[in-house]
N, C-alpha and C positions, 0 to 999 in steps of 0.2 A: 510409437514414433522411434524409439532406440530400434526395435525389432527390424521397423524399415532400413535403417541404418546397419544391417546384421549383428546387430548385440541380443543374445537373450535377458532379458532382464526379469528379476524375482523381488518380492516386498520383503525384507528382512524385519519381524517387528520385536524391538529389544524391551517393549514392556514382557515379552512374554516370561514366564520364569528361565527357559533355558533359549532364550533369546540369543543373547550375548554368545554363548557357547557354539550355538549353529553357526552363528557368526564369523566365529573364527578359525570353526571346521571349512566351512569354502574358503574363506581367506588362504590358508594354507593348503587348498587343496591345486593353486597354481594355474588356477582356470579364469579369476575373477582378472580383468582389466583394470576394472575401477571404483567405487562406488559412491554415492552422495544422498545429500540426506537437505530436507527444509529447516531455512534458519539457523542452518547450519548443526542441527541436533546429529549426536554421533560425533564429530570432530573431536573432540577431547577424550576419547576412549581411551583408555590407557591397559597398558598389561600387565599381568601379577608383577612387573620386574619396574611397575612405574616407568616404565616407557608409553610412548603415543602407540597406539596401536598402527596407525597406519606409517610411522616409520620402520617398527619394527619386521612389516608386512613386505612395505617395499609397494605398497599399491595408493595410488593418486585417491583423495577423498574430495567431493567438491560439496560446498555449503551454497546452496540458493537463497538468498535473503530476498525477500521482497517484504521485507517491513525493517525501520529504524535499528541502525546499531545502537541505539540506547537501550533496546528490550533485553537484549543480551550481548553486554558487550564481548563476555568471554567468548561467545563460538565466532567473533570475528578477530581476533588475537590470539596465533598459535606459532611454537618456535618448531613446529612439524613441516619443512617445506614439501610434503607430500601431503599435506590439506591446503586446497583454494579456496576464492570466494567469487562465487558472481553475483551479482547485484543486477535487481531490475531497474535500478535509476544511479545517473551519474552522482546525485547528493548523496547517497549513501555511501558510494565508493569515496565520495570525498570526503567523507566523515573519517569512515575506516581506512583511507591513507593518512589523513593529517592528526587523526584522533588516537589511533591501536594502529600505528605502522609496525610490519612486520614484513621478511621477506620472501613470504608466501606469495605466490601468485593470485592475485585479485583482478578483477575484468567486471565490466557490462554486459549483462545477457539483457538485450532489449526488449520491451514488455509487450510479446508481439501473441498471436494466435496462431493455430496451426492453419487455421485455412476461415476463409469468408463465409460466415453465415448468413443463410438464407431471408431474405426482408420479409417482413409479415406478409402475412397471403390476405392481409384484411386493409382494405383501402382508406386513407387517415380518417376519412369523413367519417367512415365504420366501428371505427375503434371506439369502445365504449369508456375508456379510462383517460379521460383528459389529461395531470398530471399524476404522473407515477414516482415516488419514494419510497426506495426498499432497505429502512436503515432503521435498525433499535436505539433506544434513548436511553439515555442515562443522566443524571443529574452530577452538575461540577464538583457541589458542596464538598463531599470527601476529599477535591485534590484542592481547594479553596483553604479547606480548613488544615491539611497541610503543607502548603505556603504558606498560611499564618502563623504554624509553628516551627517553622524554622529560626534561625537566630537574625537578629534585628537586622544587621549587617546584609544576610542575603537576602530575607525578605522582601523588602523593598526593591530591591536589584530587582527580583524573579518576575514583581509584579509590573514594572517598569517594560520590564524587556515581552511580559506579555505583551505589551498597549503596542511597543513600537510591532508586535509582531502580528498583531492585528491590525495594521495599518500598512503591513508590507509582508506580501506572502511569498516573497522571494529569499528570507533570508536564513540562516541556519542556525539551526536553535543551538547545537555543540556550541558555536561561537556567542551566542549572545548570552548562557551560563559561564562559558569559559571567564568574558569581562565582567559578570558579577563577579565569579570568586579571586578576578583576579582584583577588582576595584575593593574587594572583601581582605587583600593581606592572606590570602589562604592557598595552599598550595593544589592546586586538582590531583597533581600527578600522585599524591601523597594522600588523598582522600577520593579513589577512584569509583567507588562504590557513591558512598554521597553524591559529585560531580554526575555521574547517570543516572542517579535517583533522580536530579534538577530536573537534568534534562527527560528525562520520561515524565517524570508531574506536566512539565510543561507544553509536552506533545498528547499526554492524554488529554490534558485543560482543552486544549485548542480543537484536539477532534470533536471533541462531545461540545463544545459551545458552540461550535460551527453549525454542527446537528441543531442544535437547540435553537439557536437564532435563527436558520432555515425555517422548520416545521412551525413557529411563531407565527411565519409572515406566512407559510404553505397552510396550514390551519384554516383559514381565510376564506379560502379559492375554491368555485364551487370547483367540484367535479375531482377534487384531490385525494388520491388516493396513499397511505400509508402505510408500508408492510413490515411491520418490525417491534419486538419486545418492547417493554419500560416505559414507555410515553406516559404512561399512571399520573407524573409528576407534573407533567402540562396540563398548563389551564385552559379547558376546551371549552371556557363559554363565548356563544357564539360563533365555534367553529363548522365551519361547513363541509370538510373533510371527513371521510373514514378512515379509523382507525382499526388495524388487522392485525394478528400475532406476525409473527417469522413463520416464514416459509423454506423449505429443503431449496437449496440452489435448483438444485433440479428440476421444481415447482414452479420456478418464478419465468420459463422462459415463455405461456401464455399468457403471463402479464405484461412483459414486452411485447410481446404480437398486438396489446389490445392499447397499449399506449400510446397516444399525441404524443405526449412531451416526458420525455423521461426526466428527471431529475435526481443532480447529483452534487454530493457536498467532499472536499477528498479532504484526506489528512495534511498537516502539512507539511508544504515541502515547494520547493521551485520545477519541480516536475515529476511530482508524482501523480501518475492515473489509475484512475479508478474505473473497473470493470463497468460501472455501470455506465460510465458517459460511452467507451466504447461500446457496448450492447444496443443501446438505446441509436447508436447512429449508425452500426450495422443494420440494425433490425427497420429502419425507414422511421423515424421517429425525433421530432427534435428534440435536443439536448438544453438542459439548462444548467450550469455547473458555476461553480467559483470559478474563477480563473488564478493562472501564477505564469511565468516566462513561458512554460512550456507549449501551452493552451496560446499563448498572447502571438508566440515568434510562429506557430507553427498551423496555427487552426483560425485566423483571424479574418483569414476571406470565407469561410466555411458558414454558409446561411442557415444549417441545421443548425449548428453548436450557436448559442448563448452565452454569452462570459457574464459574469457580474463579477465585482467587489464585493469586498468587507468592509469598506468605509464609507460604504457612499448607501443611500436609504433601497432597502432591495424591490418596492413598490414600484421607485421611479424606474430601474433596470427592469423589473421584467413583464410589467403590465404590459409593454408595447408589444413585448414576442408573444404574451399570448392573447392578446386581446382579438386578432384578424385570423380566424381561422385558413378562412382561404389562402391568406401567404403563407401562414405554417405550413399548408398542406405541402407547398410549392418550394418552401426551403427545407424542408423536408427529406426531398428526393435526393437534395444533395450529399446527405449521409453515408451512404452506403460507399458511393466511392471513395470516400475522405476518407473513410475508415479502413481503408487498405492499406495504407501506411502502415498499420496494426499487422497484417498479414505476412508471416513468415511461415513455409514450409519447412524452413530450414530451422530450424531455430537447436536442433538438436544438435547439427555439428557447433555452434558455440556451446554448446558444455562438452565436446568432442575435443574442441580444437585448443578448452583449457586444461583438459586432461592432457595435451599432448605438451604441451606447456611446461606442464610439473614434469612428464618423464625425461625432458630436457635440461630441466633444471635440476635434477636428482641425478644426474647418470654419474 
C-alpha cells in the first residue's frame, strides 16, 4: 500500500544482532522520510549520546497501537516530538491523552481494510459449520489469585470495579483503577508501574472471562465449532461442540466461507472491534458478538449482526438468531454491505497525513 502511495518501503528487524546498526546506516543516509513500528516498538531508541534516536535523526517515527495503553504504557509517552501515535480506537487515544499526555502528535487511524472481501462462494444452506469460534482459552485463576494479593485497600476496589465492569461495557478501566487508588489515599502518578499493572490485571480478567463465559453456553450448541488452544480447563461434559487446536490466520479463511454464524467475544472497551465480527459479515455469514456503543449507535439496524449482553442470560439473546435457519440465511445477505463502513483504500495517507503533522510540528 505505501508502494502505491510512491514510498519504497523495507522491514527493519532490530532483534537481529546488527539490526539496530543497519538502522541507523539508512537513517543517515538522508533517503528515509519516515518510519513506524507496531505498538509502538522502536519509539524509544535512544543513541550512544542518550538521545531519542529519531530526534537526533530529524525523521518522524509513528507507533500504530491497536491494543490498550496499559500493555505498554511507555511506547505511548515520549518527550520526542518527532514520535506519533495513532490508535485504532478513540478509547485508546483517550486514555493516552488524559493518562500519558505529552506533546506528541497523536490521532485515530480508523480500523478499516484495504478493500472488500469477496462473500463465500458456498450458499448459507451449504455451509457445513453452523457456529464458528476462533479464540484460545485461558483460565482467570492466575489474575484472580493476584487481585487477591494485593493490599486490602485495592483489593476490594479492583474487584468491585470488575462487577460494575461487567454490567457496563462502556466504561474505561484507566478510570475505574484511577478511583480505586484514589478512594485507596495512594498517589498513581507516583506508583506508575503498579497503577498499569491494575489496569492490565483487569483488561486481561475480563478478556479471558468473556471467553470463557461465551464457550460455557457455545459448548451446548449442536453444530459449534471451536478453533483455539487451552480449552483443556473447560468442562466438556455434555458438550456438543468441537474442539480444534489454532490455526495460522491464513488458514482460518475456509472456515469462514463454511460458516452460518460467526461468533465473536471483543476485549474490552466502548469500541473496540474485533476482526472476526468483521470477517464473519464480509464474508455473508451472521454475526453474534457482545456488544458496547460502538456496535449499539452504529450496527443496530444490521440483521446480520447480533448484539447480546453481559448481564442478561446469553440462551435467552441468542437461541432466537439461531434457531430459524431460513431467516439467517436472509439476514444474512445483509452483511456484506454493512461491512463497508470497514473499507478504506485510503487508509495509508492517515499514517501519511500524521507524518506530515510532526514535520510541521518540528520545523
Amino acid at each position: 500500500m505505501l508502494k502505491k502511495e510512491g514510498y519504497d518501503a523495507e522491514i527493519v528487524d532490530l532483534a537481529l544482532p546488527d539490526g539496530l546498526r543497519n538502522l541507523d546506516i539508512k537513517l543517515a543516509s538522508g533517503e528515509v522520510n519516515f518510519c513506524f513500528g507496531m505498538q509502538g516498538v522502536g519509539s524509544c531508541l535512544m543513541t550512544n549520546k542518550d538521545v531519542n534516536l529519531w530526534t537526533a535523526r530529524r525523521i518522524p517515527f509513528v507507533g500504530i497501537h491497536y491494543d490498550s495503553p496499559c500493555y505498554n504504557p511507555f511506547n505511548h509517552f515520549n518527550e520526542s516530538r518527532f514520535v506519533a501515535n495513532l490508535y485504532n480506537y478513540e478509547s485508546f487515544l483517550d486514555i493516552k491523552q488524559r493518562y500519558l499526555p505529552s506533546e506528541q502528535v497523536s490521532a485515530c487511524l480508523p480500523y478499516t481494510f484495504p478493500q472488500q472481501l469477496p462473500v463465500s462462494p458456498l450458499p448459507f444452506e451449504k455451509r457445513t459449520i453452523r457456529l464458528l469460534y476462533l479464540k484460545s482459552g485461558y483460565p482467570v485463576e492466575e489474575f484472580a489469585a493476584y487481585i487477591d494479593s494485593l493490599p486490602h485497600a485495592i483489593r476490594g476496589g479492583v474487584w468491585q470495579q470488575l462487577e460494575r465492569a461487567g454490567k457496563d461495557p462502556n466504561l474505561q478501566l484507566a478510570d475505574l483503577a484511577a478511583e480505586v487508588f484514589e478512594s485507596a489515599g495512594l498517589d498513581r502518578h507516583a506508583m506508575q508501574r503498579q497503577f498499569w499493572g491494575v489496569v492490565q490485571t483487569m483488561d486481561f480478567y475480563l478478556r479471558r472471562k468473556r471467553a470463557i463465559d461465551f464457550v460455557d453456553w457455545l459448548k451446548f450448541q449442536p453444530g459449534a465449532v471451536i478453533i483455539g488452544n487451552g480449552w483443556d480447563f473447560i468442562d466438556k461434559t455434555g458438550a456438543a461442540a468441537e474442539f480444534h487446536p489454532s490455526l495460522d490466520i491464513a488458514q482460518t479463511a475456509p472456515l469462514y466461507h463454511q460458516a452460518q454464524f460467526v461468533c465473536n467475544t471483543n476485549p474490552y472497551g466502548r469500541d473496540i472491534i474485533h476482526e472476526r465480527a468483521v470477517l464473519g459479515l464480509m464474508f455473508g455469514s451472521c454475526v453474534l458478538t457482545d456488544t458496547h456503543a460502538w456496535w449499539d449507535e452504529r450496527f443496530a439496524g444490521v440483521p446480520a449482526l447480533t448484539r447480546f449482553r453481559r448481564d442478561l442470560p446469553l440462551d435467552a439473546q441468542l437461541q432466537p438468531a439461531i434457531a430459524d435457519m431460513a431467516a439467517a440465511a436472509a439476514r444474512a445477505k445483509t452483511g456484506p454491505a454493512a461491512a463497508g463502513v470497514f473499507v478504506d483504500p485510503g487508509m495509508v495517507k492517515h499514517l501519511l497525513g500524521c507524518v506530515a503533522r510532526v514535520h510541521e510540528l518540528t520545523k
